[in-house]
C-alpha positions as CSV (number, residue, x, y, z in Angstrom):
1,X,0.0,0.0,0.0
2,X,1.7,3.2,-1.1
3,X,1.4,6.4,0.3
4,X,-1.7,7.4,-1.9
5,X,-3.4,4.5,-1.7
6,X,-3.3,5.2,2.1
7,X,-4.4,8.6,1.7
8,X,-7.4,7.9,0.0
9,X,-8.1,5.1,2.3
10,X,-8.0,8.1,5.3
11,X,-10.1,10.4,3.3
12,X,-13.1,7.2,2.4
13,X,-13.5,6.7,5.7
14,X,-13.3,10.4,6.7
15,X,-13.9,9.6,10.6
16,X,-10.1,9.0,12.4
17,X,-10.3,7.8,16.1
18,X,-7.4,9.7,18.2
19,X,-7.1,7.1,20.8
20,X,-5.3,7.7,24.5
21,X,-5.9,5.2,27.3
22,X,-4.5,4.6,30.6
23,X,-2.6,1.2,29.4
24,X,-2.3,-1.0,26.5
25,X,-5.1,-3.0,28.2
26,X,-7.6,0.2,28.0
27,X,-7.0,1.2,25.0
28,X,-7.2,-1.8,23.2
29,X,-10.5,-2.2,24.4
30,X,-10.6,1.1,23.4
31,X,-9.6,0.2,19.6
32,X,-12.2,-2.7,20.0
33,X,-15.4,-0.6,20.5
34,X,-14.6,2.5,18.3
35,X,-13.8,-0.2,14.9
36,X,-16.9,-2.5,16.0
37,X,-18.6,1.2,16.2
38,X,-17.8,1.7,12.2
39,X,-14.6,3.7,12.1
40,X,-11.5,2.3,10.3
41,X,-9.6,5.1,10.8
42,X,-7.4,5.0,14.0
43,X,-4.9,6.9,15.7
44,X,-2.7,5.3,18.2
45,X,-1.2,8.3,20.6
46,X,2.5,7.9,21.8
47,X,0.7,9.2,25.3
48,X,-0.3,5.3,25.5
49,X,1.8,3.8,27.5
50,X,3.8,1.1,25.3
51,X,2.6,2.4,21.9
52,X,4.7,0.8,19.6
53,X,3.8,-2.6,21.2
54,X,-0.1,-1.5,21.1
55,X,0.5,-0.5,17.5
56,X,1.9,-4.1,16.5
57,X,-0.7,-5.5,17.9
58,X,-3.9,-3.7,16.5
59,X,-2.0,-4.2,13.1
60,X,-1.4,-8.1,13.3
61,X,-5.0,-8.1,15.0
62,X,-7.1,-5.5,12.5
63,X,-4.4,-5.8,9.1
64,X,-6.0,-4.6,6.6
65,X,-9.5,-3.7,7.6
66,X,-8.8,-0.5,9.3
67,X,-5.9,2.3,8.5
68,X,-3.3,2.2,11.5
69,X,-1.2,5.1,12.2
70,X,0.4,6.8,15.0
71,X,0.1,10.2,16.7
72,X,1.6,12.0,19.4
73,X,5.0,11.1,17.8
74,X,7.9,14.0,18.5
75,X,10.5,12.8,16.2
76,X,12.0,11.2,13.4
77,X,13.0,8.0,15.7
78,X,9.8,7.6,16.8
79,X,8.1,7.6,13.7
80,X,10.6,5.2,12.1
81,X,10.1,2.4,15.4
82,X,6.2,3.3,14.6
83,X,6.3,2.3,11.1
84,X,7.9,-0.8,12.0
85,X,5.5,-1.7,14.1
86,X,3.0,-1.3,11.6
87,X,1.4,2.0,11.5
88,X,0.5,3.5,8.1
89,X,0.5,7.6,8.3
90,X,2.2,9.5,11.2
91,X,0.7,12.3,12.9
92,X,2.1,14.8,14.8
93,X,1.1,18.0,17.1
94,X,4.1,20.3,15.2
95,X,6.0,19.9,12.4
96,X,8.9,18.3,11.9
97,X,11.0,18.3,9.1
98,X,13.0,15.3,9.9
99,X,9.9,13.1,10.5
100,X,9.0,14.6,7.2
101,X,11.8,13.1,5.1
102,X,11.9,9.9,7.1
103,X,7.9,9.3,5.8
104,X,9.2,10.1,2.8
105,X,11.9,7.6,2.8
106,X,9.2,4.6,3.3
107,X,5.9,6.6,1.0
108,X,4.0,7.1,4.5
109,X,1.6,9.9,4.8
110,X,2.8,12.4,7.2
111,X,-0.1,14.5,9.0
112,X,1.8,17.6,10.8
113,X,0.1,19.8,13.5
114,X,-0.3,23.2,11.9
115,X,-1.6,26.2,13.1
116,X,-0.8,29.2,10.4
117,X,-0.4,29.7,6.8
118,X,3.5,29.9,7.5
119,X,3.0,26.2,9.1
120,X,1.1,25.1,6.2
121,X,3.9,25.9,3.4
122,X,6.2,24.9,5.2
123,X,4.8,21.8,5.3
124,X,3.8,21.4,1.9
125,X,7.5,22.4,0.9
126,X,8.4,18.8,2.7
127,X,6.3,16.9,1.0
128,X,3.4,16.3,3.4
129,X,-0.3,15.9,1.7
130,X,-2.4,16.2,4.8
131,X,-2.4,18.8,7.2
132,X,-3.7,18.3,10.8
133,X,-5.2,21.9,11.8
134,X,-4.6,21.3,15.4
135,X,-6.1,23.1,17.9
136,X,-9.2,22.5,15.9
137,X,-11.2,24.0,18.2
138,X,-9.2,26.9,18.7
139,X,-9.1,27.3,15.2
140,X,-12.8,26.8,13.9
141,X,-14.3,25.7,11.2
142,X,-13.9,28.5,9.0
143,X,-10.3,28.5,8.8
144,X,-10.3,26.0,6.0
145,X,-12.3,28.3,4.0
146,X,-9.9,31.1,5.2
147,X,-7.0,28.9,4.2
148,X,-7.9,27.4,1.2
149,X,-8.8,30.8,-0.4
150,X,-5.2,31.4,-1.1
151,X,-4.0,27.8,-0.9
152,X,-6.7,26.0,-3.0
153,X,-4.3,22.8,-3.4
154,X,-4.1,21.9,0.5
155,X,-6.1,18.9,2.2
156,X,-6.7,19.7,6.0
157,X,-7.7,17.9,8.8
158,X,-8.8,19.2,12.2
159,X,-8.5,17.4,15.2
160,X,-9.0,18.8,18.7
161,X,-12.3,20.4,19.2
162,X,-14.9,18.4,16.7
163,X,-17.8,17.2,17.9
164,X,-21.3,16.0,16.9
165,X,-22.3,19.6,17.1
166,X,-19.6,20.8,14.8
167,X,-19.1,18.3,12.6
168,X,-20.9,19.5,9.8
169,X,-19.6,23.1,10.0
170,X,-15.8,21.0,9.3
171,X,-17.1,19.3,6.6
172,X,-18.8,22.0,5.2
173,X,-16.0,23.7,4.6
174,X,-13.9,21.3,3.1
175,X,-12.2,19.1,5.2
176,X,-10.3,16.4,3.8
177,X,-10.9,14.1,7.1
178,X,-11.8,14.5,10.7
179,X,-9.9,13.4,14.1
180,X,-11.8,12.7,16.6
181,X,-10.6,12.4,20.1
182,X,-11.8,12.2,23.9
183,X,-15.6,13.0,23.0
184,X,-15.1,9.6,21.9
185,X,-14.4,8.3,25.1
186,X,-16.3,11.1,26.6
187,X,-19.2,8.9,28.5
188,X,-16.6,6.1,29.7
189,X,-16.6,5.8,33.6
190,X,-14.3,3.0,33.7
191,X,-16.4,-0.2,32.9
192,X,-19.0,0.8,30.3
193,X,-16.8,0.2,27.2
194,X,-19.9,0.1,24.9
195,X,-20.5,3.6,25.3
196,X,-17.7,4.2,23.0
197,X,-19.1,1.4,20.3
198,X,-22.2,3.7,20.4
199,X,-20.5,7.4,20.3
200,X,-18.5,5.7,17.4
201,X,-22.3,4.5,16.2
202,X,-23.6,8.1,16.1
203,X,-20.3,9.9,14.3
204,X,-20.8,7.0,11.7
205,X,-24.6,7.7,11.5
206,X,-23.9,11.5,11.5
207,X,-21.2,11.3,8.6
208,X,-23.3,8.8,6.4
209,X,-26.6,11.2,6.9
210,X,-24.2,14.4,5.7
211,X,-23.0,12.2,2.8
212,X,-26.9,11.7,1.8
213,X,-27.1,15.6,1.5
């Protein structure tokens, strides 16, 4: 699977699952309810305790049903053990130029945490495809319009911030993807795992109903 294939693979199924738990235990159970939930997009966060073993594992366990990649990841050494293990775009809260060329090295998306126009080229002038507007919800909705007036070519991905409420005002406005983080988990009180099978539910639900429009 090459690095466009993987790309358009993100952008089918729109809905990516930024995952943090406690312990690989958690979160794998995590990982469990959000994919029996409908989304095939996931995220695992290098906040995870043992995350490169967490990643092996959903990979060997999920393949190629879902699109595994790994966020939270600070450098270029990281992202290498990552891909490794399996993962299939990195994801990052800055950007990195090193973790840039590295992706490019083995044709793996790179998702970079931008904030600014000045983020965004720089970026783009190290190859990565997808941005990650990160805060999101700092940010709003309305700064993909506000970016992709002058940069018309960039695909942009919030995460931090979206919500069932929001949603649509992201899409909207031309969003390549979605992250989705701890409203995910947002109902969990430490036992009731299907919650997040059904939060998952409703973001599918919600995504398929704004694809009817």
């Amino acid at each position: 699977m090459n690095k466009y294939n993987i790309l358009n693979r993100l952008n089918k199924n729109f809905l990516v699952a930024v995952v943090r738990g406690d312990s690989v235990s958690q979160t794998t159970l995590f990982i469990d309810e959000m994919i029996e939930g409908g989304i095939k997009n996931i995220e695992v966060t290098y906040t995870v305790p043992n995350a490169s073993n967490l990643i092996e594992e959903i990979s060997n366990k999920y393949g190629e049903n879902i699109v595994l990649g790994a966020g939270t990841v600070m450098d270029s050494t990281t992202a290498r053990l990552a891909i490794e293990k399996g993962a299939k775009y990195i994801v990052s809260p800055h950007f990195d130029k090193n973790i840039s060329k590295l992706c490019n090295i083995y044709s793996i998306p790179y998702l970079p945490g931008c904030s600014s126009s000045t983020e965004i080229i720089e970026a783009l002038k190290y190859g990565s495809d997808l941005i990650k507007l990160f805060p999101g919800g700092h940010l709003g909705a309305k700064f993909i319009k506000d970016i992709k007036g002058p940069i018309p070519n960039v695909e942009l991905m919030p995460s931090g911030g979206v919500n069932l409420d929001n949603m649509y005002d992201w899409i909207k406005n031309g969003c390549f993807a979605i992250g989705i983080g701890s409203d995910l988990t947002k109902d969990f009180t430490g036992a009731n795992y299907e919650s997040i099978r059904k939060k998952a539910e409703a973001y599918v639900n919600a995504y398929k109903s704004f694809e009817g429009e």
